[in-house]
MARZAVO-380696 format. One record per residue (C-alpha): residue in three letters; residue number from 1; x, y, z. Coordinates in Angstrom, 1 decimal, padded with zeros to 4 digits. Layout:
// MARZAVO-380696
> Ala:NUM:X:Y:Z
...
***
This chain:
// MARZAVO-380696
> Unk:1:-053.9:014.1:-118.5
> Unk:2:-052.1:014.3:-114.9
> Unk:3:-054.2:016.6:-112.4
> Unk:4:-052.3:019.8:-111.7
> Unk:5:-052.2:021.0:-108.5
> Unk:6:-052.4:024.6:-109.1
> Unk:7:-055.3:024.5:-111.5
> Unk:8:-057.2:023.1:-108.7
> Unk:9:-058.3:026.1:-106.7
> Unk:10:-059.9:028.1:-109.9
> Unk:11:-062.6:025.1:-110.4
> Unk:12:-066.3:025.3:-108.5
> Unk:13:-066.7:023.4:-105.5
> Unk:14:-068.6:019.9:-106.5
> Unk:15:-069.5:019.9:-102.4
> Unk:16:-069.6:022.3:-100.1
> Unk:17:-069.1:022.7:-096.9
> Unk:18:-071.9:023.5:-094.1
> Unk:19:-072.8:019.5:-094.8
> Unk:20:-073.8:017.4:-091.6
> Unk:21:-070.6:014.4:-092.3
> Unk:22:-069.3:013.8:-089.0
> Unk:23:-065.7:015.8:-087.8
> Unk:24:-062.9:014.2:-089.8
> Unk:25:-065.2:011.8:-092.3
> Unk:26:-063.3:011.2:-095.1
> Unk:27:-066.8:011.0:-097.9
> Unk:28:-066.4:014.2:-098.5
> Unk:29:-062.5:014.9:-099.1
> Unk:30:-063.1:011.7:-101.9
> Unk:31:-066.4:013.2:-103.5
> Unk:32:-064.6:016.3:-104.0
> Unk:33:-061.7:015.1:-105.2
> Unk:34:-063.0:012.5:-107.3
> Unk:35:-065.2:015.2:-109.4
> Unk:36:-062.6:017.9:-109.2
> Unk:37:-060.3:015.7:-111.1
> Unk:38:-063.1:015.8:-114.2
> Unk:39:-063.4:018.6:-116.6
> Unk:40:-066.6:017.9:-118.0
> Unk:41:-070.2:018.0:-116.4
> Unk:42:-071.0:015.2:-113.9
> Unk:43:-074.1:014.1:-112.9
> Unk:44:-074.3:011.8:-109.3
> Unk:45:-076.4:009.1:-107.9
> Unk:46:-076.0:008.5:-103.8
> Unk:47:-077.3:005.0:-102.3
> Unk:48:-079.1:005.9:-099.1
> Unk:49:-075.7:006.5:-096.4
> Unk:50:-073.7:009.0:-094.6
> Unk:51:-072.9:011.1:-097.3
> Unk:52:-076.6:010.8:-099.0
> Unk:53:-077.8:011.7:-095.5
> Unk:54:-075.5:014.3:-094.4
> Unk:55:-075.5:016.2:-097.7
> Unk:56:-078.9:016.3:-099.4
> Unk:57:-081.4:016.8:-096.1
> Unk:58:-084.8:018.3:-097.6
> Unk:59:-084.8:021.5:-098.3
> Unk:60:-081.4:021.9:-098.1
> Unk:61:-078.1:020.8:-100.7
> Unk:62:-074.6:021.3:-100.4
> Unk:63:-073.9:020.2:-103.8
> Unk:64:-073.2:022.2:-106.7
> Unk:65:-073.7:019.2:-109.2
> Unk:66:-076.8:017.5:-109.9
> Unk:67:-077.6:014.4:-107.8
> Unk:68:-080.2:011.8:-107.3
> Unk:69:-081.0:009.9:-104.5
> Unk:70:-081.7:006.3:-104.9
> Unk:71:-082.7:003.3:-102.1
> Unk:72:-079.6:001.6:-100.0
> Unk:73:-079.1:-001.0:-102.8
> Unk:74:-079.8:000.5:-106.6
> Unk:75:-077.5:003.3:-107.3
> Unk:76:-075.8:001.3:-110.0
> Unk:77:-079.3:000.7:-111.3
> Unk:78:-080.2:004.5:-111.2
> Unk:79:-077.5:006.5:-112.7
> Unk:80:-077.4:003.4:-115.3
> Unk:81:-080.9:004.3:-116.1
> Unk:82:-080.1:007.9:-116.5
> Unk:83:-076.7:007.0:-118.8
> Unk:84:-079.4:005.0:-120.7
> Unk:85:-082.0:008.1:-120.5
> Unk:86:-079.9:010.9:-121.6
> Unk:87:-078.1:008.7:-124.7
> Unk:88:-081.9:008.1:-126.1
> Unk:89:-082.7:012.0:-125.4
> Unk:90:-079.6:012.7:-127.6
> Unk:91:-080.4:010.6:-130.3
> Unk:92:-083.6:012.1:-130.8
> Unk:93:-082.4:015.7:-130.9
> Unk:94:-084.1:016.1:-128.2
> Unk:95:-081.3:017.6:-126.0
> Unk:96:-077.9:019.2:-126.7
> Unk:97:-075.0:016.1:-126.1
> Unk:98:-072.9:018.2:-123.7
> Unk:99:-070.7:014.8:-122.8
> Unk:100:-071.8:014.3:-119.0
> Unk:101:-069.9:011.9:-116.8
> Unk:102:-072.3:009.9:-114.7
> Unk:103:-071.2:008.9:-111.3
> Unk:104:-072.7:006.7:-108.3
> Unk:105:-071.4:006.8:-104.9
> Unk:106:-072.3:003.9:-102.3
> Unk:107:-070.8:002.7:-098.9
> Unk:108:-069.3:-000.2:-098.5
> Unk:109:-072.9:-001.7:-097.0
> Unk:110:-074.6:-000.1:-100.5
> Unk:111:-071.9:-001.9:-102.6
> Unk:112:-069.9:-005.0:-101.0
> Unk:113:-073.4:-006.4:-099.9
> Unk:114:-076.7:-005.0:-100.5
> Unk:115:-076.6:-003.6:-104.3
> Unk:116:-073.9:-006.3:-105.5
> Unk:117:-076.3:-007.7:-107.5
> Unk:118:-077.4:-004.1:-109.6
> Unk:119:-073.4:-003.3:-109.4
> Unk:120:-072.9:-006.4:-110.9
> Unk:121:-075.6:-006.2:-113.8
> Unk:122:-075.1:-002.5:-114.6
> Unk:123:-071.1:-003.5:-114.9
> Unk:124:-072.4:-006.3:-117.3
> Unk:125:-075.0:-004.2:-119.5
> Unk:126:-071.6:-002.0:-120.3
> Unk:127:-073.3:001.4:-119.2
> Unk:128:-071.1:004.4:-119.1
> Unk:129:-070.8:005.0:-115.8
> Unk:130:-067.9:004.9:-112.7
> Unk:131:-069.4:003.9:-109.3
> Unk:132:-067.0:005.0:-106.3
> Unk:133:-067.4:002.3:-103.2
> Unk:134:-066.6:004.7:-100.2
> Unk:135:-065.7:001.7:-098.1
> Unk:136:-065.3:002.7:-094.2
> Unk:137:-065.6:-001.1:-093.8
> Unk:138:-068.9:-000.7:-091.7
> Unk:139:-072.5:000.0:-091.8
> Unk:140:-071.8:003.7:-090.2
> Unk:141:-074.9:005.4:-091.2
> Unk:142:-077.2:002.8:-089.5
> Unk:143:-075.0:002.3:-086.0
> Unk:144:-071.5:000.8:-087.2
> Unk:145:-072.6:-003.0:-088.2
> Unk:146:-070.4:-004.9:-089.6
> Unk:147:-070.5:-005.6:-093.2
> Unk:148:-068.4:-008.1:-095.7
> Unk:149:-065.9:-005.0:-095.8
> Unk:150:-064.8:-005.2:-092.4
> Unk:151:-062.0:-007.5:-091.4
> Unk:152:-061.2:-010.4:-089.3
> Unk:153:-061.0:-009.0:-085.9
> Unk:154:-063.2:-005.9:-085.8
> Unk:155:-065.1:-004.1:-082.9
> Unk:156:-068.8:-003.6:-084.3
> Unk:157:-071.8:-003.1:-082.7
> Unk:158:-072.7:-006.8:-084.4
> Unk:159:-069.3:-008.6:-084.2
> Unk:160:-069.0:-007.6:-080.2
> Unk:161:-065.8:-008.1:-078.3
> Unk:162:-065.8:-010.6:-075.6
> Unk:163:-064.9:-013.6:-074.2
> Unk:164:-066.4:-015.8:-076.7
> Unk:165:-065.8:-013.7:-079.6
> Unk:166:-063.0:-011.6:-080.3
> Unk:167:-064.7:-009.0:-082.8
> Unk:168:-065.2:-010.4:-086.7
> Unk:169:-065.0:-014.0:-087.1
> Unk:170:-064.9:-013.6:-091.0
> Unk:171:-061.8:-012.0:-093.1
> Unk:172:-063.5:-009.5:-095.9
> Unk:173:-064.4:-009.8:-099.5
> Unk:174:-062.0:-008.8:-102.3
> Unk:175:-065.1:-006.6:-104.0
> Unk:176:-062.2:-005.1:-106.0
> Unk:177:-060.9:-008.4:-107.4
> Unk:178:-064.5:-009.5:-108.2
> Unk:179:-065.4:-006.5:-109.8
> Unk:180:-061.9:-007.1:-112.0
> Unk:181:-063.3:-010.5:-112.6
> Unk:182:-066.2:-008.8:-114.5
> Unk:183:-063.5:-007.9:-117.2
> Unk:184:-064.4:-004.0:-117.1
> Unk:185:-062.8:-001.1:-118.6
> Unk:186:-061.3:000.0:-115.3
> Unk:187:-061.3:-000.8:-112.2
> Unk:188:-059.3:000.8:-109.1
> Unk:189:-058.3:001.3:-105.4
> Unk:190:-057.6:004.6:-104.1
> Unk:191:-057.4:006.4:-100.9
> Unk:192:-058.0:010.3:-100.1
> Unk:193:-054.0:011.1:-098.5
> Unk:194:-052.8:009.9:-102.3
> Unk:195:-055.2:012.6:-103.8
> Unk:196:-052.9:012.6:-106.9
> Unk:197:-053.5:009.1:-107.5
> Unk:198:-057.0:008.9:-107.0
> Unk:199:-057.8:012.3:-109.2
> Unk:200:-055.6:010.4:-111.8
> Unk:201:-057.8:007.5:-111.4
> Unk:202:-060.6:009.6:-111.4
> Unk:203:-059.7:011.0:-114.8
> Unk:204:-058.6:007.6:-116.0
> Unk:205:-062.3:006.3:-115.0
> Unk:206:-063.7:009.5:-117.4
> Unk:207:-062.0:008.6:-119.8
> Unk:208:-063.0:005.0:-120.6
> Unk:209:-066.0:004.1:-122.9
> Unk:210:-068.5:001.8:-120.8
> Unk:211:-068.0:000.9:-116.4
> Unk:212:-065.5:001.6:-114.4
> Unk:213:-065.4:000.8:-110.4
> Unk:214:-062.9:002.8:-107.6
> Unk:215:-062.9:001.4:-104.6
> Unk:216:-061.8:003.9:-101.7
> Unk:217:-060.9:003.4:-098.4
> Unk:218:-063.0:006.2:-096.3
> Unk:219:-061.9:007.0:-092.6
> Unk:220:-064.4:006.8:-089.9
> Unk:221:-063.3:008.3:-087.1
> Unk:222:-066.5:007.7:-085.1
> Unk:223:-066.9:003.7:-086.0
> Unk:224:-062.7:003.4:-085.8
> Unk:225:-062.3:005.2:-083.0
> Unk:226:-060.0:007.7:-084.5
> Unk:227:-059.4:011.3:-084.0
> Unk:228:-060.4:013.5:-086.8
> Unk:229:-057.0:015.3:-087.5
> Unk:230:-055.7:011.9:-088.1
> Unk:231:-058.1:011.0:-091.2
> Unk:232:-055.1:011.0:-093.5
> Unk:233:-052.8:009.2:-091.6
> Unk:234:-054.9:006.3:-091.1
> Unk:235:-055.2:005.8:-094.8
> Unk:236:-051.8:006.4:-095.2
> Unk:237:-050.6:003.5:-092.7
> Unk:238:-053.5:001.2:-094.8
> Unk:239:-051.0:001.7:-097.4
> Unk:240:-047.6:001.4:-095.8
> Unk:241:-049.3:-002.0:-094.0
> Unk:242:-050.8:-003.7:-097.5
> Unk:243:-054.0:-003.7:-095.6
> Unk:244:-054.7:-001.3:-098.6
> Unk:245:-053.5:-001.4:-101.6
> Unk:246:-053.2:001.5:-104.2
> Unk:247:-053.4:-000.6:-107.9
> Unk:248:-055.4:000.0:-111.0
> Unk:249:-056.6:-002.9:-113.8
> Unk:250:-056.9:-000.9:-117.0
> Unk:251:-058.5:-003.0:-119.3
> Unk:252:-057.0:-006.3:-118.2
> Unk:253:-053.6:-004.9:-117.3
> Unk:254:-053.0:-004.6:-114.1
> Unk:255:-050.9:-001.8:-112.4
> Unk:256:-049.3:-001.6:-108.6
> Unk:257:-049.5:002.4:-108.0
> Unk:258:-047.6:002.4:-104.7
> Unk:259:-045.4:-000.1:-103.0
> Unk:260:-043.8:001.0:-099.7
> Unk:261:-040.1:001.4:-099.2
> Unk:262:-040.8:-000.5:-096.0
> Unk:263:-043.8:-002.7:-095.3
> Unk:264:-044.8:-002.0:-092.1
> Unk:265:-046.8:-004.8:-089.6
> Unk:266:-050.1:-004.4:-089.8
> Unk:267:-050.0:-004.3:-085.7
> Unk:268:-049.1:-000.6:-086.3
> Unk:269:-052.4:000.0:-088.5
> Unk:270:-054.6:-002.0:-085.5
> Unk:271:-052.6:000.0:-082.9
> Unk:272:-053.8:003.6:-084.3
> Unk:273:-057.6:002.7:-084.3
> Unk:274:-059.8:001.5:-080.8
> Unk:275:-061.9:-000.6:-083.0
> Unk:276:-058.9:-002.5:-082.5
> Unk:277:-057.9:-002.2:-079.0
> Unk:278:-058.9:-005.9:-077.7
> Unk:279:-056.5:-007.1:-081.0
> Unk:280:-053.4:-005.6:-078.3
> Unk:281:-054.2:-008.3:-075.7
> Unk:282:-051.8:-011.1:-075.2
> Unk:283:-054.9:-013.9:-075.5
> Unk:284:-055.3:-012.4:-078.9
> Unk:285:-051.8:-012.7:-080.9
> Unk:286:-053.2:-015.3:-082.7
> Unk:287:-055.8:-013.7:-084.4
> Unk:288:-053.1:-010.6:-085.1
> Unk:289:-050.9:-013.4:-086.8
> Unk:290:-054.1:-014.5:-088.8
> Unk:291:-054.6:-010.6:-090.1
> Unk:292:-050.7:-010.4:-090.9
> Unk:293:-051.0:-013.5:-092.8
> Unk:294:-054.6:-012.7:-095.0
> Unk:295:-052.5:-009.3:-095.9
> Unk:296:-049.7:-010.9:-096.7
> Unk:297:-051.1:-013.5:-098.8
> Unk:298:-053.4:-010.6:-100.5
> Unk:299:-050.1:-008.7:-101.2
> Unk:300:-048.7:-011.4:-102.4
> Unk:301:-051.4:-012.3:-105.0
> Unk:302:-051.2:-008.6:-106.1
> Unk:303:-047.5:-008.4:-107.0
> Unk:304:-048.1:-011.6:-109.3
> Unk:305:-050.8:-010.1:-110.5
> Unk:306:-048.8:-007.1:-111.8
> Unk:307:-045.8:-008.8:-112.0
> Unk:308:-043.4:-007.7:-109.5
> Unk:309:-043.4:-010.9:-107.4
***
């Protein structure tokens, strides 16, 4: 069922504000919109990050949902453990079935690198679960490190920009393609200015019996070196560019969910971020040309994929 705009504003808050997310982070526009989209209870598990962090500071919450808080890597692990837990509970008749949705959330640090390996076994057990990557293509939390989520090119405090090397020497890892390559239910990519699409997807990720995997592109505007009002656009020129697509796989089947009139170069989506700056130097068009021609041959692959080559 479609989310409806106007039914929106008469649900509870999953996430409230008077959290300590950084001006402009967009972690908690996803959380909310991601459980907003569900009409039945949810129950969350957090890897140690931003949102963990800035949300859930002892003794104070600003969620209105239960939540757990597990180390950097094991989210997967933990709210697979509580799917497990609750299922057994219910079919002792020792608690009322009252048809949860379990959710993890986990940075791109949490999931592209350090809890792969749980991701990947809790996908391959079949529990019921969705994990949501919230991938701001950095270790944030710890002091913007790069991670296997950040392109070629990047500003990090670990990829450094000088005259040796120009930012990130590596292009990133399609985490979304190998979690497809697990042969899930479902399996997504979303970002928070399509909010229809990604509550859709949100929904869609509900609905399926066993794992299903969103990965969402989450603005930083302290590690991009962005201003806060623009969290929105920068996602929205990620998609306009192909630096980030918006396409579902629904069991095997994949779908392209937006395909821009006009694909624009992705020297406009480098432009509006000063993690990029140095990438606007003459001495560095040649890396620019290697960035245009990763997400071109990335885009390419995906239009086969869903057949609109």
């Amino acid at each position: 069922m479609a989310v409806v705009l106007r039914e929106l504003h008469n649900k509870e808050i999953p996430l409230t504000g008077g959290h300590g997310l950084c001006a402009g982070c967009a972690e908690s526009i996803i959380a909310r919109q991601v459980i907003m989209a569900i009409d039945r209870p949810v129950v969350a598990a957090m890897a140690t990050g931003c949102l963990e962090v800035s949300t859930s500071r002892f003794p104070w919450t600003s969620w209105n949902i239960p939540i757990i808080h597990s180390a950097f890597e094991n989210a997967a692990t933990t709210i697979s453990g509580v799917e497990a837990a609750y299922k057994a509970l219910v079919r002792k008749g020792r608690i009322e079935d009252r048809n949860p949705v379990f959710i993890a959330f986990g940075g791109d640090g949490a999931t592209y690198d350090i809890g792969l390996q749980w991701l990947s076994g809790a996908v391959e057990r079949g529990h019921d679960f969705i994990y949501v990557c919230l991938n701001n293509e950095a270790y944030m939390n710890t002091g913007i490190q790069r991670s296997s989520a950040t392109i070629l090119g990047t500003w990090t405090t670990t990829t450094p920009v000088g005259s040796v090397v120009p930012g990130k020497p590596q292009w990133r890892k399609n985490l979304t393609g190998i979690m497809a390559a697990h042969n899930m239910p479902y399996v997504a990519q979303a970002a928070p200015h399509a909010w229809r699409d990604i509550m859709n997807k949100a929904q869609r990720a509900a609905e399926v019996k066993g794992p299903a995997f969103i990965n969402t592109l989450s603005t930083c505007p302290r590690g991009w070196r962005t201003d806060p009002e623009n969290t929105l656009q920068i996602t929205r020129l990620a998609a306009d560019t192909c630096i980030w697509p918006l396409f579902e796989v629904d069991h095997g089947q994949w779908k392209l969910n937006y395909r821009p009139r006009e694909k624009l170069p992705v020297t406009e989506w480098l432009e509006a971020q000063g993690r990029f700056r140095h990438l606007l130097s003459e001495d560095n068009k040649p890396l620019v040309q290697s960035i245009q021609e990763a997400v071109d041959r990335e885009w390419g692959e995906l239009l086969q994929h869903c057949g609109q080559a």
